[in-house]
N, C-alpha and C positions, 0 to 999 in steps of 0.2 A: 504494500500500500504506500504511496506517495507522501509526504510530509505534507501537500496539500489536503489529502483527503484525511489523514491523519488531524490536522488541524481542525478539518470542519467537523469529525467525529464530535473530539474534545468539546468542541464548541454547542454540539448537542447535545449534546451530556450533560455540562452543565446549564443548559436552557432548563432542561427537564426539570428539576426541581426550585421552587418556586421561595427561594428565599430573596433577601432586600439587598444584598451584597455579594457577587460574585467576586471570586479573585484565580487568574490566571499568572501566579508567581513563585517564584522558590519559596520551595517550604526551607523552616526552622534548620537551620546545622544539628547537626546530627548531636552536637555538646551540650546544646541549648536545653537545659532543664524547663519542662512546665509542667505543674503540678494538676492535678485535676479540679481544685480549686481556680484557677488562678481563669480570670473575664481573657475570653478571647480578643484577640488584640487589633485594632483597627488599623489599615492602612492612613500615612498620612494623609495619600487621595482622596480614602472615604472619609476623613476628619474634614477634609477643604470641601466634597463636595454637596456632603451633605450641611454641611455650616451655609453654603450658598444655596441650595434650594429650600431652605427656611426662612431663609435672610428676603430673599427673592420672591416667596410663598406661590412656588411650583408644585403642584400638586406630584406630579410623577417626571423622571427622570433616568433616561437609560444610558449607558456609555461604553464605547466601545476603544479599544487603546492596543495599536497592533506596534510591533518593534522589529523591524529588519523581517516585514513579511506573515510576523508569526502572533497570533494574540498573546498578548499579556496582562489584558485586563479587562473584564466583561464586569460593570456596575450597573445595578439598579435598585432604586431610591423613591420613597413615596409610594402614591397608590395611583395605578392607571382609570382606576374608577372610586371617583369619592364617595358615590351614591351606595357600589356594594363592596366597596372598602375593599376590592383587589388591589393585591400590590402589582405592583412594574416588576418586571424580569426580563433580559435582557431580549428575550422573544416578544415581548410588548409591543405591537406594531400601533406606529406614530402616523399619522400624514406627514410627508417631508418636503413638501412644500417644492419650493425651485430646488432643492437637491436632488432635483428628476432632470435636469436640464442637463446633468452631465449624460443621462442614459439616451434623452435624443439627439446630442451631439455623437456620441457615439455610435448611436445607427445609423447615423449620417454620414462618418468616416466611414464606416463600414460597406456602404454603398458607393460612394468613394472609392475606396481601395478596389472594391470590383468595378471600378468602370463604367458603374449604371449612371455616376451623377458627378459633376464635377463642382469645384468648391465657387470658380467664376461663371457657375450658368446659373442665367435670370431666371429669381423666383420664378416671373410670369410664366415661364415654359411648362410651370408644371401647375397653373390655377387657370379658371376659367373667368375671363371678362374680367380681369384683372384693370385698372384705371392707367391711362398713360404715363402718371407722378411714378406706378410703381414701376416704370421699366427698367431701369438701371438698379435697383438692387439685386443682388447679388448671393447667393447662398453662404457664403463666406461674411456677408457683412447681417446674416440673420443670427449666422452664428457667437458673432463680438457684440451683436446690440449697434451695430455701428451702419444701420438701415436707413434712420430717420423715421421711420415709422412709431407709432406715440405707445406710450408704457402698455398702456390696458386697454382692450376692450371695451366698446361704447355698449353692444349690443349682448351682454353676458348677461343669461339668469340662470343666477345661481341654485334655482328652487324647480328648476325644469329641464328636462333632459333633452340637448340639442344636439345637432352635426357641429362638429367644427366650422364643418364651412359656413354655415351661417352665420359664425361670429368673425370669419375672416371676411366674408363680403360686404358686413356692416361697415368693416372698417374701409373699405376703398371710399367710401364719402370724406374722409378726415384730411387736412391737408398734412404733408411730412414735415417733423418736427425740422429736419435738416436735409439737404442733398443726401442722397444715398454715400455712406464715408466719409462724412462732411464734420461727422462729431461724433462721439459716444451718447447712448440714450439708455437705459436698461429697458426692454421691450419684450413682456411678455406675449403677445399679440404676434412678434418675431417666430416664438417656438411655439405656437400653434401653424403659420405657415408652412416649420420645418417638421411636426407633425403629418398635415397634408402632404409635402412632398416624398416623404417616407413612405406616405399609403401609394400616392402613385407610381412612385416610382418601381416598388417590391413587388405590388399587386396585390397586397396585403395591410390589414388593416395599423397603422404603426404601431399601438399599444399589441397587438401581436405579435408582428414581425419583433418588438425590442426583447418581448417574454420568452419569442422563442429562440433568438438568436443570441441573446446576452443574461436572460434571466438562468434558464434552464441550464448552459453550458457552468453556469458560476454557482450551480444550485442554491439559489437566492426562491425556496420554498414559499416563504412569505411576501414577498415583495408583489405587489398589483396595483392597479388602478382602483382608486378611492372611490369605488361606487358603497354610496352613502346608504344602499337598499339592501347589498348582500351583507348575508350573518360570515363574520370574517373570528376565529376563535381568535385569542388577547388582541382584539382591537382595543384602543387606550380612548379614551372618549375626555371629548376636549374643554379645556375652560378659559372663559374670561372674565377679567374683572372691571365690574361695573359699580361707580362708589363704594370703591375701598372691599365690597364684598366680591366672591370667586360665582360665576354662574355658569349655566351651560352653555356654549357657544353654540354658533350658528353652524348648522351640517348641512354646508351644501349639497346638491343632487350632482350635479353638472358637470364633469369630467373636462377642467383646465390643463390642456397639454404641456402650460409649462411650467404645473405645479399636482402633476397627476396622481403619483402615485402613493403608496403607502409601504412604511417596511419596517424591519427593528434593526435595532443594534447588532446582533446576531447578522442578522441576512446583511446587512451593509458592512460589516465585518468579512463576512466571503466573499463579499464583493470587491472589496480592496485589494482582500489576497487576489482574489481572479488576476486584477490588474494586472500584478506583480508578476504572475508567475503562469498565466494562463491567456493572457490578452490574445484576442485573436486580432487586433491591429497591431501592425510592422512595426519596428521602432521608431522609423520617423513619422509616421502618423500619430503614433502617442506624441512624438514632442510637438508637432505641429499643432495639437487640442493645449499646450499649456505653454505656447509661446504667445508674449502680449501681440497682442492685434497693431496693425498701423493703420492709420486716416489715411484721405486723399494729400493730406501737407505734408507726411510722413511722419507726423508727430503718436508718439503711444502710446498707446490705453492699457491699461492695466485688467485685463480680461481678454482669454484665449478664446476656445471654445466648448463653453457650458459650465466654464471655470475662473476663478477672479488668479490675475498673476501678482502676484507680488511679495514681498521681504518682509520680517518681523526679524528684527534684531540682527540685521545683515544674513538672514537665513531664507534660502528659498520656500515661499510659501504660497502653496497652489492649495484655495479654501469655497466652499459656497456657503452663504445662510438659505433660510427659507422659514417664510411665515407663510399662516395660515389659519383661519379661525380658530382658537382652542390650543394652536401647536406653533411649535418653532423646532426649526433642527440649524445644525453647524457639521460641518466636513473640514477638517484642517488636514492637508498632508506638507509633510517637511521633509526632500527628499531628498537634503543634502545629510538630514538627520535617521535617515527610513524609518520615519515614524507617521503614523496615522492617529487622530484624536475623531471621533463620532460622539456624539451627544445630540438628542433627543428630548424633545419635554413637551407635555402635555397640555401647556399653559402659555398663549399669544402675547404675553405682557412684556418679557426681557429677551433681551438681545443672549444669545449665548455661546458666541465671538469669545467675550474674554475668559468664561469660566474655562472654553475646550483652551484657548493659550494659556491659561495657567493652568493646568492640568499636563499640557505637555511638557510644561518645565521643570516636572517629577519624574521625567523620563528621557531628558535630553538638557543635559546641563547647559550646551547652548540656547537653550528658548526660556532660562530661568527671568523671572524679570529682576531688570536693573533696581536696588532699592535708591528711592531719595530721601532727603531731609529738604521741607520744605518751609519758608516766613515770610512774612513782609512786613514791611516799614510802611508809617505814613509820614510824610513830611511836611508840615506847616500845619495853620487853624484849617480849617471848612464851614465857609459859609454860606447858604442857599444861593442859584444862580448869582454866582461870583467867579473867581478863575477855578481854573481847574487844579484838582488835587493830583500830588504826584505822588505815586503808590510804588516803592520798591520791593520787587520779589525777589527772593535768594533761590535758586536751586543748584541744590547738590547731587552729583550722581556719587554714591557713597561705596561704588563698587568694581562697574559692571557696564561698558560702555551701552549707551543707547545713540544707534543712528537712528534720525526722521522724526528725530520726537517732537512732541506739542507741552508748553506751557499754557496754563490759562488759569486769567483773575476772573474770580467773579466776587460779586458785592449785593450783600443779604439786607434787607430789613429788618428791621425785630421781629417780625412776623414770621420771618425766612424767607420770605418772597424776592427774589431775582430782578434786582433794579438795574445791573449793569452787569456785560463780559465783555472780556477783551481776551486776545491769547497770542502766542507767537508760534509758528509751527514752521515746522523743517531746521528745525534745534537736533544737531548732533553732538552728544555728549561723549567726552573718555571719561575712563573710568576714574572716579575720584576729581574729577571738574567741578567747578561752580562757578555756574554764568548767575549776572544779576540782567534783570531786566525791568525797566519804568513802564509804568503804564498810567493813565490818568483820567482820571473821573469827573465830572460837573455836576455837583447835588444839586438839585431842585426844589428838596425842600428839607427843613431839619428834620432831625431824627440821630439816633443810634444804630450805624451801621457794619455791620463785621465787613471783613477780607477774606474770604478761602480763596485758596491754592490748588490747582491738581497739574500732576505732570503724567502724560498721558504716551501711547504709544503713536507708530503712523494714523490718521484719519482718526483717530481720537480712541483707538483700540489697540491695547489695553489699559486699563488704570495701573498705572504704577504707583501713585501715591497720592494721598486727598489730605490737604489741613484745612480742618474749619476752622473761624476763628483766629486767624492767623494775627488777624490786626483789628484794633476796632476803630471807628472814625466815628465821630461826636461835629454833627450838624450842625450851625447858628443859625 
């Protein structure tokens, strides 16, 4: 038996039983005394990631953490159904919202690589009565978002089961955001296109041709299309919070090609490995899906195809999110590190971008984050529209270099409410640096108002470090 199939064994195995924490790690040294007394001992992991789906008030939570190919850690945390108090287990299948984007880019290459479709033939070749605006896009630019065609759908109901093409036809009324390559735009409306030209092109319907071409060979058991009518066993049922309370989210009917499908940590775990070690695309057609795209100026976007490109911590990082009523997933791969991060959760309210990056810095000493020390100064009185106040921020990198970083002031009311931000970004730090930076404020009226601090990663992901109260400024 294979190391692959060997793997996916393991991995079902421990699906089967239904506890809150799996772990795929070296056991105890052989030296290592524990008494029959003594509380089972929690990984740091599950110390950090259960502290954050409390903190975040996540109802359910699954994670998956492979290393050089191979799982090393299957988690699940909370209850996939609040109402009958099922827990999550890493078989708990999520909606995973645009983390389906990578599976129709991939059928796309794959038609590609055989010659049915090439990456510069015009959508319109393969839609019907398509409008003159769309002649010049391009299948390659459906693939970057780099179309001009606008985010969403005009004509989607969610509560009623439609063709695709009828919500691609709506959209030929709409004028284009930009020339075709003219700009980046994210466009899901793009990967229903590339749905349709999957069907026509294969002869098959594309949520089949992907199931049976890429599902089946990766034996990804669980993974389908979120049809909101079939009985699907541990489907995770979804939540949102509406004043401060959690309720039940909205379950669409309606099959969005480019946020289709549904899966667990488990089956998106096999799916990785497949990548790795089973891909049935070439090698350069893998790197062509995670090289950043270029415009018509040549300038570059940071999203390949069906995948965002770019660095965390000077480390190569090819990642998606995906929201969806009730649910949010994250996809982190670092493959200068071979490491894979999946996280999954039940609940539409947070981003979970930073939890899978810090999660991966328990596994890869390069992706740890940088710690800071952060304060500021105020300098002079403040008196309502009067000059401006100058606010000095100290940050310290206390370690641990950060390229691409972001600083940012913000300025609270007694209330807490956010009267002012300012930030500086594309701040690269060495390690044990301290840049100061001025920033300056114009009150409007008195009051007691604090200064926090946060220094942040690229695009404002991840937090490295947060002071409230750094400073206070007293009004006249």
């Amino acid at each position: 038996m294979t190391e692959y199939l060997l793997m996916v064994v393991a991995c079902c195995l421990l699906a089967c039983t239904p506890v809150q924490t799996r772990l795929l790690e070296p056991r105890a040294s052989s030296s290592t005394q524990v008494s029959a007394t003594d509380p089972p001992r929690v990984s740091p992991v599950d110390q950090y990631v259960t502290t954050r789906v409390r903190e975040l008030r996540i109802p359910g939570l699954a994670l998956a953490v492979l290393k050089n190919g191979r799982v090393v850690k299957l988690g699940a945390y909370g209850l996939a159904n609040l109402e009958t108090n099922a827990p999550t287990t890493p078989a708990t299948e999520f909606r995973i919202a645009s983390l389906s984007k990578q599976f129709i880019a991939t059928a796309v290459m794959l038609l590609v690589q055989e010659g049915k479709l090439g990456l510069d033939d015009r959508a319109t070749k393969y839609l019907d009565d398509a409008p003159a605006t769309w002649d010049e896009i391009t299948i390659r630019q459906l693939l970057t978002h780099t179309s001009g065609l606008v985010r969403d759908p005009i004509d989607y109901h969610p509560y009623t089961e439609q063709p695709i093409t009828d919500v691609i036809t709506a959209a030929y009324a709409l004028p284009l955001n930009s020339a075709p390559g003219g700009r980046w735009l994210y466009s899901n409306i793009g990967y229903y296109v590339l749905a349709q030209v999957i069907t026509k092109v294969s002869g098959t319907p594309w949520d089949a041709f992907i199931a049976e071409r890429l599902f089946v060979p990766a034996h990804m058991t669980a993974t389908r299309t979120g049809n909101a009518k079939e009985v699907i066993i541990n489907r995770a049922s979804g939540y949102s919070e509406v004043n401060h309370a959690t309720v039940n989210a909205e379950n669409w009917i309606a099959v969005r090609p480019s946020g289709a499908f549904i899966s667990s940590a488990l089956d998106l775990a096999q799916w990785d490995a497949f990548m790795d070690s089973h891909n049935p695309l070439s090698p350069a057609n893998r790197r062509l899906m995670r090289t950043p795209a270029l415009l018509i100026d040549s300038a570059r976007v940071d999203y390949g195809f069906g995948w965002y490109v770019d660095s965390f911590l000077g480390r190569a990082r090819i990642h998606h999110d995906g929201q969806y009523p009730g649910f949010r997933a994250d996809y982190e791969r670092f493959e200068d590190d071979s490491l894979t991060v999946i996280v999954l959760a039940n609940s539409d309210r947070s981003d979970l971008a930073a939890l899978a990056l810090k999660v991966a810095g328990f596994y890869a000493s390069t992706l740890t984050m940088p710690p800071f020390t952060l304060s500021a100064a105020v300098a002079g009185h403040a008196v309502a529209d009067s000059q401006p106040i100058a606010i000095r921020i100290t940050a310290t990198d206390d370690g641990k270099a950060a390229p691409n970083s972001l600083v940012e002031m913000e300025i609270w009311d007694a209330s807490g409410n956010t009267v002012y931000k300012e930030h500086k970004a594309d701040e690269s730090f060495d390690a044990g640096q301290t840049k100061v930076f001025t920033f300056s404020w114009t009150p409007t009226k008195g009051g007691t108002y604090s200064v926090n601090v946060g220094a942040y990663g690229q695009k404002w992901t991840p937090s490295y470090a947060w002071k409230e109260h750094a400073a206070t400024i007293t009004v006249h």
